[in-house]
C-alpha positions as CSV (number, residue, x, y, z in Angstrom):
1,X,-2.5,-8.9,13.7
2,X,-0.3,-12.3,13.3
3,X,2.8,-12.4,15.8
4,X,6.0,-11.8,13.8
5,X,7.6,-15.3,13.5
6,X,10.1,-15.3,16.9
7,X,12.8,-17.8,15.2
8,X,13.3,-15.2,12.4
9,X,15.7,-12.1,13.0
10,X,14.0,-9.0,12.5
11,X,15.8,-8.1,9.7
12,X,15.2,-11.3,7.5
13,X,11.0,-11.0,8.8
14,X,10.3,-9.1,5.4
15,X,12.0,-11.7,3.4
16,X,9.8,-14.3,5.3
17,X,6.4,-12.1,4.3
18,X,7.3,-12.1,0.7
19,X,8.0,-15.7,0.2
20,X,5.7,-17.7,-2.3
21,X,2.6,-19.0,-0.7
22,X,2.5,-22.4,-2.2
23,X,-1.2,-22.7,-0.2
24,X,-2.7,-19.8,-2.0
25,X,-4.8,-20.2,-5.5
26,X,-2.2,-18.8,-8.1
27,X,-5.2,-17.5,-10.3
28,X,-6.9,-14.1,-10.1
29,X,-10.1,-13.6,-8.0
30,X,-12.7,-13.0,-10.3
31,X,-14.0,-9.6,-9.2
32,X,-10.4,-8.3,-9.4
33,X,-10.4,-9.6,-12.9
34,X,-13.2,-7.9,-13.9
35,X,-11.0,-4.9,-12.8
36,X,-8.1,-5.8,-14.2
37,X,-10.3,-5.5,-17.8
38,X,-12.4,-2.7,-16.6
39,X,-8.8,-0.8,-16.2
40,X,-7.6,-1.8,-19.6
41,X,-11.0,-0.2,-21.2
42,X,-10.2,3.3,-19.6
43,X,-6.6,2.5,-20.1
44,X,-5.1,2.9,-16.6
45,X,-2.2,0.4,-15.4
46,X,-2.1,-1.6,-12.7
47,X,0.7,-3.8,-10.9
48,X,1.1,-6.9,-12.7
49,X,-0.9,-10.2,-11.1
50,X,2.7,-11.3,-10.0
51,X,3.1,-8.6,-7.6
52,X,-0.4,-9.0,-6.4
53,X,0.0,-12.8,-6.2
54,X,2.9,-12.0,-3.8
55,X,1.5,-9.1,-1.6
56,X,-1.7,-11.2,-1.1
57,X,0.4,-14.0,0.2
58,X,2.3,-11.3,2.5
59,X,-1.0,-9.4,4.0
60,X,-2.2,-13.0,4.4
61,X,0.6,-14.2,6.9
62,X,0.3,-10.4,8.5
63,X,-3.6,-10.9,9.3
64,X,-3.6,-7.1,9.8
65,X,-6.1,-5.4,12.0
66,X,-5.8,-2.1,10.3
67,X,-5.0,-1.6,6.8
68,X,-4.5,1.4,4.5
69,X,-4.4,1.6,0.7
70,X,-2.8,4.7,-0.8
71,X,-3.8,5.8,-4.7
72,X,-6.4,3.0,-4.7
73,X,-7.6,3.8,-8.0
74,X,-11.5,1.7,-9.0
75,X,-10.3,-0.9,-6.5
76,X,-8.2,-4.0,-8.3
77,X,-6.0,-3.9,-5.8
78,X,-8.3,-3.3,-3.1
79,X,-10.5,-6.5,-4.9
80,X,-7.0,-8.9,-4.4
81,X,-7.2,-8.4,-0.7
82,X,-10.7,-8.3,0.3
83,X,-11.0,-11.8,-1.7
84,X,-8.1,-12.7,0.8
85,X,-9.8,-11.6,3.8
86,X,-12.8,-13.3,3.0
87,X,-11.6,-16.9,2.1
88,X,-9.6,-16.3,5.4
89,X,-12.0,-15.3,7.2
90,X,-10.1,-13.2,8.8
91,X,-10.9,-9.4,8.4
92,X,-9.5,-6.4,9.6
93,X,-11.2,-4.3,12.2
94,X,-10.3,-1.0,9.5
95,X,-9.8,-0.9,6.0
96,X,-9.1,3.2,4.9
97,X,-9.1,3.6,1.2
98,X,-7.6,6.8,-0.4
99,X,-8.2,8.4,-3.9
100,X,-7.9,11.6,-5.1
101,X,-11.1,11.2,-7.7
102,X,-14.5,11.2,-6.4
103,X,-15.7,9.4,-9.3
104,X,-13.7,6.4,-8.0
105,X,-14.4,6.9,-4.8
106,X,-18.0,6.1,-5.5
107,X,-16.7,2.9,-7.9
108,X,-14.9,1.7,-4.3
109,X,-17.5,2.6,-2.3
110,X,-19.3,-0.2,-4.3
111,X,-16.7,-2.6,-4.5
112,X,-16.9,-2.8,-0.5
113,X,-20.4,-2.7,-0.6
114,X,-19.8,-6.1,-3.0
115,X,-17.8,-7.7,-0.7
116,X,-20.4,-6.3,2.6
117,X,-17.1,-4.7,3.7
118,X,-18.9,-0.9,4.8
119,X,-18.7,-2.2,8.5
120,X,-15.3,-2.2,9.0
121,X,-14.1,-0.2,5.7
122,X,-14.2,2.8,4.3
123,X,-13.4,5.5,1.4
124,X,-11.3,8.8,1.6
125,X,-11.5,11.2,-1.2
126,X,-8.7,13.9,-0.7
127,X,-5.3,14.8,-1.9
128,X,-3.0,12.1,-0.1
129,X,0.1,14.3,0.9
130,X,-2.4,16.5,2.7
131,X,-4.4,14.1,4.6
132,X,-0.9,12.9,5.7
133,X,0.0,16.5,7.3
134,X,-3.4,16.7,8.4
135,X,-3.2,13.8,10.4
136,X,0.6,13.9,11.6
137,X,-0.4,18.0,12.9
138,X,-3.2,16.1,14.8
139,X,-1.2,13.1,16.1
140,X,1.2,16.1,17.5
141,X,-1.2,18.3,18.7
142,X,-3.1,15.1,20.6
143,X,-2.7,15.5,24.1
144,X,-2.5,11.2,24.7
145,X,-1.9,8.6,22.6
146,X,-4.8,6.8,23.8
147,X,-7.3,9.3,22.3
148,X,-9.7,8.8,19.3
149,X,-8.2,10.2,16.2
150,X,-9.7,13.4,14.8
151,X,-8.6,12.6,11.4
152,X,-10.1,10.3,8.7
153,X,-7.3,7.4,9.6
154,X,-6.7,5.3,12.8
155,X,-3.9,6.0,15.0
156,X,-1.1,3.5,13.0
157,X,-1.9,0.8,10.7
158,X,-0.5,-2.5,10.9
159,X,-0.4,-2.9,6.6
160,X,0.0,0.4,4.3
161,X,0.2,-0.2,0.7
162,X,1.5,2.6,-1.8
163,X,-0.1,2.9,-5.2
164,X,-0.8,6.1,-6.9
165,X,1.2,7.2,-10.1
166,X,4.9,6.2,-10.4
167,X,6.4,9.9,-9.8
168,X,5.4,10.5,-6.6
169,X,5.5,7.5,-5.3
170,X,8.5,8.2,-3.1
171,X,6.8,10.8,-2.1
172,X,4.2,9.1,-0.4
173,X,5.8,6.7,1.0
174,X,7.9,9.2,3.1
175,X,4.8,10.6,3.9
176,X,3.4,7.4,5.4
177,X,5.9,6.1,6.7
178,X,5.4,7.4,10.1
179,X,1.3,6.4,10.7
180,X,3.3,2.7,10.7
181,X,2.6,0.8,14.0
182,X,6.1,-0.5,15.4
183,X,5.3,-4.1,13.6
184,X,3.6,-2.9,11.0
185,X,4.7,-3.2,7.4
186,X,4.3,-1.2,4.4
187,X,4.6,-2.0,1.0
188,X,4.6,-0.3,-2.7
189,X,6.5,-1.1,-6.3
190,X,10.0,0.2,-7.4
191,X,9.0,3.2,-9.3
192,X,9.9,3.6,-13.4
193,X,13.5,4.0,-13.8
194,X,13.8,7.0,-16.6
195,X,15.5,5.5,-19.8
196,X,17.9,7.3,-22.3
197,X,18.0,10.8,-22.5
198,X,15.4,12.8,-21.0
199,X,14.7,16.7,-22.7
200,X,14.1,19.2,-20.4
201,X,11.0,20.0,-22.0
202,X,9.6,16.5,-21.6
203,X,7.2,16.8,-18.7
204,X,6.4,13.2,-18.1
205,X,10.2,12.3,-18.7
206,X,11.4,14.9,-16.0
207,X,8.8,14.0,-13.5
208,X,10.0,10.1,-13.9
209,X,13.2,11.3,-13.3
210,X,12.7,13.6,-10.6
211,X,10.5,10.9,-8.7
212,X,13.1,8.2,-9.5
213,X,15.8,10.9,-8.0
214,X,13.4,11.2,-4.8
215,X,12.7,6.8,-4.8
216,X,16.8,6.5,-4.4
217,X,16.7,9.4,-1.2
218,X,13.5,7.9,0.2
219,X,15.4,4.5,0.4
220,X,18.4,5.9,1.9
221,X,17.2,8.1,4.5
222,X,14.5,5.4,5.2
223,X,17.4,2.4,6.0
224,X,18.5,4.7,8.8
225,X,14.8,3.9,10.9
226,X,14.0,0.7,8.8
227,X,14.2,-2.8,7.4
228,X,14.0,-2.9,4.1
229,X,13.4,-6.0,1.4
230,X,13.2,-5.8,-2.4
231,X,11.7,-8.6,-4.2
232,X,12.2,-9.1,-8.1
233,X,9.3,-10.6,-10.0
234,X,7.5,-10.6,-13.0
235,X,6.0,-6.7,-14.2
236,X,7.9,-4.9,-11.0
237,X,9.7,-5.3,-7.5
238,X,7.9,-5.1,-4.7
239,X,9.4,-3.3,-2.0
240,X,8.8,-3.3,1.7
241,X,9.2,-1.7,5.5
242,X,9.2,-3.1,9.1
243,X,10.5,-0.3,11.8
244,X,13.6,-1.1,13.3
245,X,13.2,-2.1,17.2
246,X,13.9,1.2,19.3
């Protein structure tokens, strides 16, 4: 991984990450296009190329060793930054995928394959709150830190990015917060924000709601033990986390 710039403060280093790279191509790598329209067709969303644009430029100042993708769905996402790693040239020694559905699990397991990734990366199916316990119990139950993990991820990762569907995306990102190395950095997109009034009966209204209600306690208990840096732009804000120095 990249040094954190010395001449920044630590609190203003996320700000730094998320700047425009004026150096990087503005238009969409052609694999993660191909996504991008593949996704349309079954009629799943996406963040918008904005917020990819920007994360790409962020993970590309990071040069992460390890990096782990939450709710990574057939892969656009996951396209964005191994076409960033390979123009770099400058790959990380792990890449851990996660998705719930095997069926695209076996779409990423080809998407890496695409990009000759299956050295150094690899695919998780399982529910993601679970695999998080799983491997926090372990971590705790591990008598050194310098032993091999026992679970599907590495010990911390230097990059963690949060997809998965807008409700419980709070969620997760409590839930990953802690597998962070002590300069790594984690990134996701504000959640929905519910709109007008919401019936009690509406199950997708409520569960907007609810996780929106979780986003806003997520963020406050996480300022306690974090940086934090919000960044407006077109289709969504992306949000971000560096530990604060203990």
């Amino acid at each position: 991984m990249a040094d954190l710039p010395g001449e920044v403060e630590r609190e203003e280093i996320l700000a730094f990450l998320m700047a425009k790279d004026a150096q990087q191509p503005r238009d969409e790598p052609e694999i993660a296009a191909n996504i991008h329209a593949q996704l349309q067709h079954m009629g799943l969303s996406t963040w918008s190329i904005s917020v990819h644009r920007r994360l790409r430029d962020a993970v590309g100042r990071l040069q992460p060793s390890t990096v782990l993708e939450i709710g990574a769905s057939i892969g656009h996402r996951t396209a964005w930054l191994l076409d960033q790693f390979e123009r770099a040239d400058a790959r990380p020694s792990s890449m851990t995928l996660v998705e719930q559905g095997g069926k695209f699990g076996v779409i990423l397991q080809r998407l890496l394959q695409r990009y000759e990734a299956m050295p150094w990366a690899s695919v998780v199916v399982g529910e993601p709150n679970q695999l998080a316990a799983e491997h926090q119990a372990w971590q705790l139950a591990a008598a050194t830190n310098t032993e091999l993990s026992q679970t599907p991820f590495e010990r911390g990762y230097d990059v963690i990015i949060i997809g998965g569907p807008s409700p419980q995306r709070a969620g997760l990102v409590a839930s990953y917060l802690p597998l962070l190395n002590p300069n790594g950095v984690m990134f996701t997109v504000e959640p929905d924000m519910p709109s007008g009034e919401i019936d009690e009966d509406d199950e997708h209204g409520m569960a907007l709601v609810n996780g929106f209600n979780r986003w806003i306690e997520v963020i406050g208990d996480s300022k306690e033990t974090h940086h934090l840096a919000f960044m407006p732009l077109f289709g969504g804000t992306l949000v971000a986390w560096l530990p604060r120095q203990a």
